[in-house]
N, C-alpha and C positions, 0 to 999 in steps of 0.2 A: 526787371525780369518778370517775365509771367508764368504763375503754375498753374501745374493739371493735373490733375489726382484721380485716382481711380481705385476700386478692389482687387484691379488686376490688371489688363492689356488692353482691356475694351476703349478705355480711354484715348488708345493711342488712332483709335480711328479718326479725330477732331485736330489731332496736329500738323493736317497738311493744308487744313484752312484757317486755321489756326496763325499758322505760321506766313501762309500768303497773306493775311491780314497783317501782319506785323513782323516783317521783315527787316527792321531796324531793331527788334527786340528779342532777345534770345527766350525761348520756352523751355522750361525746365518740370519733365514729368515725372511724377511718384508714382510707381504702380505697388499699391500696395496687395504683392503676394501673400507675406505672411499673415491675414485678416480673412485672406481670402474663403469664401465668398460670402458677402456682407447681408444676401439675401434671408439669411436665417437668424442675425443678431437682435438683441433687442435695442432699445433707444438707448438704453446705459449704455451698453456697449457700443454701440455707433458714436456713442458723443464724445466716449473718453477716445476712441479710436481717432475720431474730428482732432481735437485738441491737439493731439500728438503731431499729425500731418500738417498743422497750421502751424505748432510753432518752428518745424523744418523750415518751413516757407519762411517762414519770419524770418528768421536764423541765414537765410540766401541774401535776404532783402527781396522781397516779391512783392511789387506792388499789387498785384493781383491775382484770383486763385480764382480757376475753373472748375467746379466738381461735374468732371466728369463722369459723374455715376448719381443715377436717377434714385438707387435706393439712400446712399448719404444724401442727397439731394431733398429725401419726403423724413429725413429722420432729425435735421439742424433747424434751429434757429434763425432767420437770417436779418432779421429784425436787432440781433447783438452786435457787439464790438468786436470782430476778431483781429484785430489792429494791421487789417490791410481786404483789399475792395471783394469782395464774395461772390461769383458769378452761378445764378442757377440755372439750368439746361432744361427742365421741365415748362416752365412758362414759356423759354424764347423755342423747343420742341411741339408745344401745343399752337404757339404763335404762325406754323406753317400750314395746319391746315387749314384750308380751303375746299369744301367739298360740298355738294347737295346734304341736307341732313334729313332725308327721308329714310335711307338706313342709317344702320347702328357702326360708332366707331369700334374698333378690335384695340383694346390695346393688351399688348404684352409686355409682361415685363416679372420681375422675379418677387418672391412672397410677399416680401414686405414692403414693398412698391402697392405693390395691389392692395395692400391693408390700410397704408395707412389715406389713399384714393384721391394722392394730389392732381394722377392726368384725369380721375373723372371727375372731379370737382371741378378743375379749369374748362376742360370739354363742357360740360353740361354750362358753363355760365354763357358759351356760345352757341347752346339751343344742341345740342348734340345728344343724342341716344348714345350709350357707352357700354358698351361690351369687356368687362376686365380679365383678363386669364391669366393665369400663372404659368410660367415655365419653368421651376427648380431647379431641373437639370443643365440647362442650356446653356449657361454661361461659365459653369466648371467645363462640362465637358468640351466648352470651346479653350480655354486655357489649360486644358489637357492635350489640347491635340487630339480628338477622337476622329477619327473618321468619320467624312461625311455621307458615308450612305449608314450607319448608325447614328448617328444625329438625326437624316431625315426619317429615320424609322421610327425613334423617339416622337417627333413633333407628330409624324401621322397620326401617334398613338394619343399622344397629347390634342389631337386637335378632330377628332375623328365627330364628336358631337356638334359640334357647332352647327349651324345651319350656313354654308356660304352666301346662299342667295339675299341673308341678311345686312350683311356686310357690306357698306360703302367703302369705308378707307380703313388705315391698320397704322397707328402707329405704336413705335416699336422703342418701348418705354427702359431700355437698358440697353448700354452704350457696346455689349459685345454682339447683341443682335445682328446688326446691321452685314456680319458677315456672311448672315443666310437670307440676305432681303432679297435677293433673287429669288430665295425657293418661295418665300412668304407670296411674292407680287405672282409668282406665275401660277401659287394652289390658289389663291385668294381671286385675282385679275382684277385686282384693285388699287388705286394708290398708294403708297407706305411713306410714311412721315419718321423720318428718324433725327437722332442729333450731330448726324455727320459734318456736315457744311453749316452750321451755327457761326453766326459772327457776331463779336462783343465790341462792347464802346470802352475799348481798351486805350490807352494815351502810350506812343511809343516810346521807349526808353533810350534810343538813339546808342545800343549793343553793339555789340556782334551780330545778332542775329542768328545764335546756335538754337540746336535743337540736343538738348541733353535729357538722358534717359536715366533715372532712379531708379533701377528695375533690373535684377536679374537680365543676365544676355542668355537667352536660349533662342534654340531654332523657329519656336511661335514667335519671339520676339522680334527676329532677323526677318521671318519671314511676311507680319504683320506690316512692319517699316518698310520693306522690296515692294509688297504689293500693294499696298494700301496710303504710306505716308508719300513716299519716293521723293524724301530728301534727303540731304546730307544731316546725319547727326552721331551723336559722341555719347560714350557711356558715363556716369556722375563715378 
C-alpha cells in the first residue's frame, strides 16, 4: 500500500497520477484536517505531527509514504529511519522546470515554505534567479470552500507589487495551489510548474488497486475527487 499525506485536500490532487502509476496498488490518503494549516507551525510541531502520521502508515503496512505537502516536506528529516520508503515532491517539483533563466522564478507557496527556502536553494543550484512569496491565505481559504472571485481578489492584492515583465516561470510550491493555476498562467503568461503529475519509483504491491480516503467526506472533498481525481475510491 502506498500513502499520501497532506495538511488538508490539496494532496488529493496527485492521486489520479498517482494511482495511473500503480494500479495494482491500492493508495491510501491522510488528509490531515485537524493540523490544519501547517503553514504557521513551527519544526516541533511539524515533527511531532510527522511521527504521528507515519506511524498510521505503519500500522496499514505502507511500504511507501508520499508527503504530499511542500511545507512537511521543508520541515522533516529525510536523511532518518522512518521504517518505510519517504517520498519528497519538492526535488521531483523543482526537477520539471525547464525554462530560459534570464528571468526570475515566482515561487509560491505558504510561510514556512518560504522560510525555510528548500525550492530556492534547489532552483538556484540550477543557475535560476528565484523570486519567493508567501500566500497565508490561500490554501485555508481553498479548504473552506471560499469563493473564487474572493480568492482572486486576495491574490490581486497579494500579488499587485511584483513586477510581471520579470517573471519567466512560477512554480507553485503547495499542493492546494494548483486549483488556481489557471488564474496564475493567465495573470502571469508564463509557465507554472506544480506537483500534480509527479511520478515515483514506487514497486507495486500486486492489491486491489483502491483508492481510500482518511479524511472527513465533505462537499470540497466530493467535489475535489469528481473534478480533479475521477476515479473510483472509498472512505477509510
Amino acid at each position: 500500500m502506498i500513502g499520501v499525506m497532506d495538511s488538508g485536500l490539496g494532496g488529493l490532487l496527485l492521486l489520479e497520477s498517482i494511482h495511473k502509476s500503480h494500479q495494482d496498488t491500492d493508495v491510501l490518503f491522510y488528509g490531515d484536517i485537524e493540523h490544519m494549516p501547517y503553514g504557521d507551525k513551527s519544526d516541533e510541531e511539524l515533527k511531532a505531527i510527522f511521527e504521528k502520521i507515519v506511524l498510521f502508515f505503519r500500522r496499514r503496512h505502507c511500504t511507501d509514504l508520499i508527503i504530499a505537502c511542500n511545507t512537511m516536506c521543508s520541515a522533516i528529516d529525510f536523511t532518518k529511519d522512518y521504517g518505510l520508503r519517504v517520498h519528497d515532491i519538492i526535488t521531483k517539483t523543482v526537477s520539471q522546470v525547464d525554462v530560459p533563466n534570464d528571468k526570475k522564478i515566482l515561487v509560491l507557496s505558504t510561510t514556512y515554505t518560504k522560510m525555510r527556502g528548500r525550492y530556492r536553494d534547489e532552483l538556484e543550484k540550477r543557475g535560476y534567479d528565484v523570486l519567493s512569496v508567501s500566500l497565508p491565505k490561500l490554501a485555508l481559504m481553498i479548504e473552506k470552500g471560499e469563493e473564487r472571485s474572493v480568492v482572486i481578489k486576495m491574490l490581486l492584492k497579494e500579488l499587485e507589487d511584483i513586477d510581471k515583465d520579470q517573471i519567466g516561470a512560477i512554480v507553485l510550491g503547495c499542493t492546494h495551489y494548483p486549483v488556481y493555476k489557471d488564474f496564475f498562467k493567465e495573470y502571469y503568461d508564463v509557465p507554472v510548474f506544480d506537483s500534480r503529475d509527479l511520478t515515483f519509483s514506487i514497486e507495486d504491491n500486486k492489491e486491489e488497486g483502491a483508492i481510500i480516503l482518511h479524511t472527513p467526506k465533505t462537499k470540497i472533498t466530493e467535489n475535489l475527487m469528481k473534478h480533479c481525481v475521477k476515479a473510483s475510491y472509498r472512505y477509510d
